[in-house]
C-alpha positions, 0 to 999 in steps of 0.5 A, a space after each residue: 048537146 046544148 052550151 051549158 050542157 058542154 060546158 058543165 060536161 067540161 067542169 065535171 072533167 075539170 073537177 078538183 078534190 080541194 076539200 081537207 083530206 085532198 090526196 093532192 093537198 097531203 102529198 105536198 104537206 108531206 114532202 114540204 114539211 120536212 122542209 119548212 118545219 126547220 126553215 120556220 123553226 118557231 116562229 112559223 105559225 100555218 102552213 094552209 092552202 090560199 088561192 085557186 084550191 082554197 078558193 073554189 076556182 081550181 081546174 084540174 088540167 091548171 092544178 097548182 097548189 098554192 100554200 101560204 106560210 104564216 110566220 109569226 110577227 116576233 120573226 126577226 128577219 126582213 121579209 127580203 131575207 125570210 124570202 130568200 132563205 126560203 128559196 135557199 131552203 128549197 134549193 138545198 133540199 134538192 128542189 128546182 126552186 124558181 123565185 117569182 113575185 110573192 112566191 117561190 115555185 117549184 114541182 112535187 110529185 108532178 103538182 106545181 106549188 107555189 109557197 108564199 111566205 108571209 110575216 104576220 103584221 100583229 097578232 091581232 090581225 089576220 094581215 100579213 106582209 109580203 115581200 115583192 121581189 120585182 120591186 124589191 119592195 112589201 106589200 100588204 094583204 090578207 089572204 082570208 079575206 081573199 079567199 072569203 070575198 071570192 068564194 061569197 062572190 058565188 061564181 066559181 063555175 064561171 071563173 073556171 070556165 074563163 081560167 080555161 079558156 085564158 090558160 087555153 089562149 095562153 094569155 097573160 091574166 093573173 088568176 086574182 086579177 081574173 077572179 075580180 073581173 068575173 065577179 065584176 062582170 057579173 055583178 047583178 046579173 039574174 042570169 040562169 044559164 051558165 053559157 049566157 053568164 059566160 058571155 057576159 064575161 066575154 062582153 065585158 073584157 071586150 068592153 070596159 075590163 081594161 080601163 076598169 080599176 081593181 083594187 085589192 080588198 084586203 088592201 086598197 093601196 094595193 091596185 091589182 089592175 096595175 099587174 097587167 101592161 096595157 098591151 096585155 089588157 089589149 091582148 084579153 080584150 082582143 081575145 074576148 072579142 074573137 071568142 065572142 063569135 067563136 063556138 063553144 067547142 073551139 073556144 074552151 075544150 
């Protein structure tokens, strides 16, 4: 078996149904909705699929589902309070709810979601603003964009690959952070073959990936590259380094 052989063997293992009528997708509509529809009376505008799943870059075995709630601008709570009473909503439903940065996770049906709830800045604008728990502070994004700019980046298998592999090593890489990197890396690349494509990445997180700044698109003020300590980058430079004179079959199973 050649390496691209190998390593679309483990894509197509890895595959997730992320079209609109997902079994995944509805079942946690289901459970959720009766839950949100009154926690966002109203004023919630969308309650739509964002990151990995809506973008293309999901592995089954990492399968998170991550649903972004629109809520309309004419909402008259702080982003700190709809935060919170979301959380308080979760919880009182009987779900194990755990406060994160932007998001509020939980488990449904054995599928961990994420819910990020977001305050529409106009309704003019596809922008919102998100409360950020650690800082205690907002900040602005758009998740269409995000979604847009990931999947117009056309490498979606590569970053599958590497999702794998960064779950497998048990780094710390956020999964937006990891997207921009492997767009980056690969940035003019001509490459046909996936597996060389892949080394590239590895080539470049143990190069430049960690003075590299990366902004978020949707936001510039936004510096994603801020997301990780120096130490954290040090450790994805170190593990791409080793993975660099590692076999495929020991480095992403």
């Amino acid at each position: 078996m050649t390496p691209d052989e190998y390593l679309f063997a483990i894509l197509a293992r890895e595959r997730v149904d992320a079209s609109p009528t997902s079994p995944i997708l509805a079942a946690a509509k289901k459970a959720l909705m009766p839950v949100l529809v009154p926690w966002g009376g109203r004023y919630l505008r969308s309650v739509e699929p964002s990151g990995s799943f809506a973008k293309g870059t999901a592995n089954r075995s990492g399968t998170d589902i991550d649903l972004f709630l629109s809520v309309s601008p004419e909402h008259p709570a702080p982003l700190k309070v709809l935060y919170e009473s979301l959380y308080g909503a979760l919880s009182w439903a009987g779900y194990e709810a755990r406060r994160q940065d932007v998001s509020i996770g939980l488990r449904v049906d054995g599928t961990d979601i994420d819910l990020v709830p977001g305050k529409q800045q106009t309704v003019l604008t596809t922008d919102h603003s998100l409360y950020r728990r650690k800082a205690d502070t907002w900040t602005k994004t758009n998740v269409l964009s995000h979604i847009s700019h990931i999947r117009n980046g056309g490498r979606q298998a590569e970053t599958r690959v590497m999702k794998l592999w960064r779950n497998q090593a048990r780094l710390q890489f956020p999964s937006f952070y990891l997207e921009l990197a492997v767009i980056e890396a690969l940035r003019g690349s001509s490459a046909m073959s996936l597996s060389f494509r892949v080394g590239e990445v590895y080539r470049y997180l143990a190069g430049p990936f960690a003075s590299a700044r990366f902004v978020d698109p949707a936001n510039t003020n936004n510096v994603i590259s801020n997301d990780l300590t120096v130490v954290e980058k040090n450790a994805i430079r170190f593990a791409a380094s080793r993975a660099l004179q590692t076999p495929w079959g020991d480095l992403v199973r």
